[in-house]
N, C-alpha and C positions, 0 to 999 in steps of 0.2 A: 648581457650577451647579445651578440645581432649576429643574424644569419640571413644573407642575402640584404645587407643593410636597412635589415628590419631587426628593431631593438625587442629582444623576443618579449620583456617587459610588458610590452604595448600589446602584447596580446590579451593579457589579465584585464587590461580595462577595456578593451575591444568588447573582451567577451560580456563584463560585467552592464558595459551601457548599452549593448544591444540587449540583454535583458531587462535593465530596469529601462531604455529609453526616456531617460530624468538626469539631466545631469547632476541634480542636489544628491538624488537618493545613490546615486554612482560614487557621487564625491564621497559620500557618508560610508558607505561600503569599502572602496579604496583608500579611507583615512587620509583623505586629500583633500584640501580646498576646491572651492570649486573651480574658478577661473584656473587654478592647473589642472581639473580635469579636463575644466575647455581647451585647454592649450594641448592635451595629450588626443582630444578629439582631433585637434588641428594638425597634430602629427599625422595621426590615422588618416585622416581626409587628403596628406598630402603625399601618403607613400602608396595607399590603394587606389588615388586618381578618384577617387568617390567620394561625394558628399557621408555616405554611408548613413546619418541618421538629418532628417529635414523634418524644420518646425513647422507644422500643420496646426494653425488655432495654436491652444495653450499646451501640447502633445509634441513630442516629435516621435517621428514614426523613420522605421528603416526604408533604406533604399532595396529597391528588389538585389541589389550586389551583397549590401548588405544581407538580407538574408539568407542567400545565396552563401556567403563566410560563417553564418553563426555556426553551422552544426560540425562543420571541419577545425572552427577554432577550437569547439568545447571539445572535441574530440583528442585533439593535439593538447590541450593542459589535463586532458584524465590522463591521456598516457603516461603523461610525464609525473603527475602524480602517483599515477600505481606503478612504475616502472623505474621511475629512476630516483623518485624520493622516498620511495618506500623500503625500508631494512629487509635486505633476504633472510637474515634469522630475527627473531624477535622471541620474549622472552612475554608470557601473558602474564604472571605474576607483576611485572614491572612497567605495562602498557597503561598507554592513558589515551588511548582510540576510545572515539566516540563516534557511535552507531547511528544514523538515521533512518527507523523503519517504518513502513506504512504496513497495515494490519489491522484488521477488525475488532473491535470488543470483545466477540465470541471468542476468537482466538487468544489473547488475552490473559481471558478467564481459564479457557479447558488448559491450554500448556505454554503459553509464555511467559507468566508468574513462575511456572516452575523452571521454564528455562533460563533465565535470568538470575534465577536464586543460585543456579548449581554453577552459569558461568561465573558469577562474583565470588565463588567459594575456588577457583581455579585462579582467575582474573578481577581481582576486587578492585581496580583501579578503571575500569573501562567501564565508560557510560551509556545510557542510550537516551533518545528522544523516541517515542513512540506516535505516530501519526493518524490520525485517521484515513480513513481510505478519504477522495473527492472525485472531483470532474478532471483535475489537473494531474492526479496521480501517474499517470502515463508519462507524463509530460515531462516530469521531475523526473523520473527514473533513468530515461533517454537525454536528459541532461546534465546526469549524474547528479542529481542533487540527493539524491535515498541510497543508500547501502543495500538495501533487501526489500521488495516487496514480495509479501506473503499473499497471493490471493488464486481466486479460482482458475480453472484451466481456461477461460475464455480473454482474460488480461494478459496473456501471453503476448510478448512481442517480439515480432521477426527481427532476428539479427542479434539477440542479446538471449545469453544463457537461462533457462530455469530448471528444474529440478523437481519430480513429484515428490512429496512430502509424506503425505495420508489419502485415505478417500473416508467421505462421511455422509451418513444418509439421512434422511428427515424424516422428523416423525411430526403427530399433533401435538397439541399439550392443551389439556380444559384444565380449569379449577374440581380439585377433587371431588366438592358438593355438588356439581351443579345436575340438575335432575333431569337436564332434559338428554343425558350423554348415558349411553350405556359400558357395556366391554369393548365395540366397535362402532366405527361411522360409517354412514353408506353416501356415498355422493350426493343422494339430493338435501341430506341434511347437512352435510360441510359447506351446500352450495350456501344454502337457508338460514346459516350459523352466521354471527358476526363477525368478523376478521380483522384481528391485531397484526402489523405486517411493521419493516422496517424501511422508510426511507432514505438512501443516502446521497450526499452532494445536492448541489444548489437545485439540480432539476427533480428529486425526490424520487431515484431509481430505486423500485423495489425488489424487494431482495429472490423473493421466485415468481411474483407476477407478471412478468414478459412469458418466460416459461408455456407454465399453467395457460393464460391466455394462446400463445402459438397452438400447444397441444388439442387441449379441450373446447376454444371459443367462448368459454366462459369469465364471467366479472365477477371476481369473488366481493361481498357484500364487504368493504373496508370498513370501518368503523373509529377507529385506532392507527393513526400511523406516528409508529415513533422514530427515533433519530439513531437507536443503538441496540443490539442485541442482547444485553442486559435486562434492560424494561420489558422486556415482552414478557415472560412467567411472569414477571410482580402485577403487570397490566391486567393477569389473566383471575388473579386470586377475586373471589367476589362476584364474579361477572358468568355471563353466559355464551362466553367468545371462545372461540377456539382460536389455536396461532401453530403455525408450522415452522418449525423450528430443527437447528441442527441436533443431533442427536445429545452428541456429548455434554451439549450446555443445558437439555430439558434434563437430562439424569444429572446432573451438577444441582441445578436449583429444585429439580424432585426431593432431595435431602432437605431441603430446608424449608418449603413452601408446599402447601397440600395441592397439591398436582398430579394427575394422572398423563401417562403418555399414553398415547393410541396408536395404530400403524395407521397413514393416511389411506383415505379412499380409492387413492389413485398411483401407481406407479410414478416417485417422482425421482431422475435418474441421478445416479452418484453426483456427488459434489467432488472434485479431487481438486484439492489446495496444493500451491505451486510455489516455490519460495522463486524468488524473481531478482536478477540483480543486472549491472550493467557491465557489457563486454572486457570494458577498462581494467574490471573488479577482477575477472576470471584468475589470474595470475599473482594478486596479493595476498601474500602471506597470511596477515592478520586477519583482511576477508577471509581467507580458505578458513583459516580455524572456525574461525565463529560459526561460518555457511555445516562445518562437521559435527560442529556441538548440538548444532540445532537438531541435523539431521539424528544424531546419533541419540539424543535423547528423547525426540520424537519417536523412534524404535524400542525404545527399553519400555513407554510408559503405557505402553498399549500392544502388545503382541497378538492381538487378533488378527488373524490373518486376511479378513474380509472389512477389516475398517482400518487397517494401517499397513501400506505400501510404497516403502521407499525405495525412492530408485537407486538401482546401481551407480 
């Protein structure tokens, strides 16, 4: 198809080799030799009057026009993806959509497993990949490369839908023996206590340390820094640490691990988790259902009214 005798074709791998800026890893991608992806480059180069992508060293790197097109091209193939390839009725029993979500471990554990159990009991044909959060997660979502990110209200981003989910508050968690902890903690001993915490992405963002620090000016004494919300109670059995933790996952692993929860020393303020998708998504079918299931059974499995609030 060409439109304004530009072969709209040529937008796919437009899009693709200003992403990867590799022509092997493009070709590999497009299922295309390479010398025709160069030749498809050479079209591009000679309908937008741009170099669009120039070798720098062993690198090729975009033309500022270039980047200037990436976000209107990938714009213009989501539409067309959720809009005009996408079936207005669809049948979940019979779907084979597969899912790309980024979301926490902690999340996971407290209600993802369950969500996924009850969607496959509806739609057993439909897959997911599950991601971890990173540095680049922003990046992908407004790329549309994720279907749904699930995370806190501060990864919001302008211009693209979310949705509050729940709100969840934090507690401590010690090892149930440990003798130096009583019924409560008072600040100078949470200060004085050692600290298991969770680092995420290459830069090793913790998970309420920015926080805590603004609030108080305090350095809480790290000791522990793991990679996953998981390991934090197993870290803690044995030991004389304390770890601050979502609520839902300390009473998850309280059943099975001898652990006490504490109320922390300090006012620390809700967490509301946001389910996150891309603007393209808003209007697909298959997205709406699943973005419902989620919602809808995040409301049934927790009806406390002060730790789960989903939005209209």
């Amino acid at each position: 198809m060409r439109f304004h005798h530009l072969d709209l074709n040529l937008l796919v791998a437009l899009d693709v080799l200003l992403e990867e800026q590799n022509i092997t890893r493009a070709a590999e991608r497009l299922h295309m030799t390479q010398s025709a992806t160069s030749g498809v480059l050479g079209r591009l180069r000679t309908f937008f009057e741009d170099e669009l992508l120039v070798q720098v060293g062993r690198k090729m790197q975009p033309t500022p026009y270039a980047l200037e097109l990436a976000v209107p091209v990938r714009e213009v193939l989501l539409t067309i993806r959720s809009s005009i390839t996408s079936k207005p009725v669809f049948e979940p029993a019979s779907s084979k959509r597969h899912f790309r979500l980024v979301t926490s471990d902690y999340l996971i554990s407290v209600l993802f497993a369950q969500v996924i159990q009850k969607i496959h009991q509806e739609a057993p044909h439909i897959t997911f990949e599950m991601l971890s959060p990173g540095d680049n997660t922003a990046e992908m979502l407004m790329r549309g490369e994720l279907d749904l990110m699930i995370a806190p209200e501060r990864y919001i981003i302008d211009g693209h839908p979310a949705q509050l989910l729940f709100e969840e508050d934090h507690v401590c968690v010690v090892w149930r023996n440990n003798p130096d902890v009583g019924d409560a903690l008072t600040l100078e001993q949470y200060m004085q206590m050692g600290h298991i915490s969770v680092g995420f992405g290459r830069n090793r963002h913790l998970s309420i340390e920015d926080w805590f620090m603004s609030q108080y000016g305090f350095n809480r004494r790290l000791e522990v820094i793991t990679n996953d919300f998981n390991t934090l109670p197993q870290l803690l059995v044995g030991t004389q640490r304390v770890a601050t933790m979502h609520r839902r996952l300390a009473e998850l692993y309280a059943r099975y691990l001898p652990l006490r929860i504490l109320p922390p020393p300090v006012k620390i303020p809700v967490m509301r988790e946001f389910m996150l998708w891309h603007r393209s998504m808003e209007g697909d079918p298959m997205h709406r259902w699943l973005r419902e299931r989620i919602r809808d059974f995040i409301q049934s499995v927790d009806q406390r009214p002060d730790a789960l609030r989903a939005s209209a």
